[in-house]
C-alpha positions as CSV (number, residue, x, y, z in Angstrom):
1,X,78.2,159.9,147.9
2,X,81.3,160.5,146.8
3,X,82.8,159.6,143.3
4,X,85.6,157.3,144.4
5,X,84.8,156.4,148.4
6,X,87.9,156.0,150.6
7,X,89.3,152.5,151.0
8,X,91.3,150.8,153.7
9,X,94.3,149.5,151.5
10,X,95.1,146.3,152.6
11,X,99.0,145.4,152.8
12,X,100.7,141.8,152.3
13,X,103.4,141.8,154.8
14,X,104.6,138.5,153.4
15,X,105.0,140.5,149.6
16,X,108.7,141.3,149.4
17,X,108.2,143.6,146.0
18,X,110.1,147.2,146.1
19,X,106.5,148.6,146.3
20,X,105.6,146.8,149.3
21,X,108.4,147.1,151.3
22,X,107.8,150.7,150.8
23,X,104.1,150.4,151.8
24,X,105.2,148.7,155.0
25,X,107.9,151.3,155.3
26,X,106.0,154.1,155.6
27,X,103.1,152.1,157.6
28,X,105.6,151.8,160.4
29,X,107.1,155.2,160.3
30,X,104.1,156.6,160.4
31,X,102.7,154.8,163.3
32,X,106.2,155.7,165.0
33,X,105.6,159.4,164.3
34,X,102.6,159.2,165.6
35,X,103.3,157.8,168.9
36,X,106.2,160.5,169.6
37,X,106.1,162.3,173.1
38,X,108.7,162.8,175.4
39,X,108.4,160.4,177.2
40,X,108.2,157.9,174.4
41,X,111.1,159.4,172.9
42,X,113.8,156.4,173.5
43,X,111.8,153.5,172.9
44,X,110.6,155.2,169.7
45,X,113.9,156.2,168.7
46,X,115.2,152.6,168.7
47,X,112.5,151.4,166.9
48,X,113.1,154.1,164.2
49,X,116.7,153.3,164.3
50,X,116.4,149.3,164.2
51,X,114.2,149.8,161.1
52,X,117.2,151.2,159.2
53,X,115.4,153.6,157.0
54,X,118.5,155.3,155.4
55,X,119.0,152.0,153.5
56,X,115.1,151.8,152.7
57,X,114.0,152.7,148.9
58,X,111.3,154.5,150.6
59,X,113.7,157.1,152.1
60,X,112.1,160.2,150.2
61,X,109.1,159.3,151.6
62,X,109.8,158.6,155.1
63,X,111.9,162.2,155.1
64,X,108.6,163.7,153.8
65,X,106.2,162.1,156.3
66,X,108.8,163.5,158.8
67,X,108.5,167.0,157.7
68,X,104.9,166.7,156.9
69,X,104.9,165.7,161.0
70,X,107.0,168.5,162.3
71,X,104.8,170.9,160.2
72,X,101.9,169.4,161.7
73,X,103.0,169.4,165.2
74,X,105.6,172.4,166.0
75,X,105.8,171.2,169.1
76,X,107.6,168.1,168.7
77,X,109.6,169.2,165.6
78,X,112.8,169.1,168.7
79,X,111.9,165.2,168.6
80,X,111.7,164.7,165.0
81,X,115.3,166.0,164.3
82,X,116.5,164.5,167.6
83,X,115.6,161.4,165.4
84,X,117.1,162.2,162.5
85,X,120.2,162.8,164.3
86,X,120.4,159.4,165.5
87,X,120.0,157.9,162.1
């Protein structure tokens, strides 16, 4: 067994704390940069773009889960900054 055992980490979407609004910040953004394809491209993009993360105080973050994404998947690193361009 392991010394400290993973945990789902539950988050209060009704909590309006700095700490988590970032939780449910990066939550979202990283379901989003999951679902990214081409042909879910549009529809993701607007979600991204409605969540205004350039005013979010989990910006650093969210930039790092997008380069942590287009490391991960070199394939749709065109999408990622396609994104980013938006915003």
């Amino acid at each position: 067994k392991a010394a400290q055992p993973w945990k789902l980490e539950r988050i209060c979407w009704t909590d309006d704390s700095e700490e988590a609004k970032k939780k449910r910040m990066s939550r979202v953004v990283r379901s989003l940069l999951n679902k990214v394809t081409h042909t879910t491209f549009p529809a993701l993009t607007k979600e991204f773009l409605d969540l205004n993360v350039h005013e979010s105080p989990a910006l650093d973050e969210v930039v790092s889960m997008i380069v942590k994404h287009a490391i991960m998947q070199p394939n749709a690193c065109r999408l990622f900054l396609n994104i980013c361009q938006e915003q």
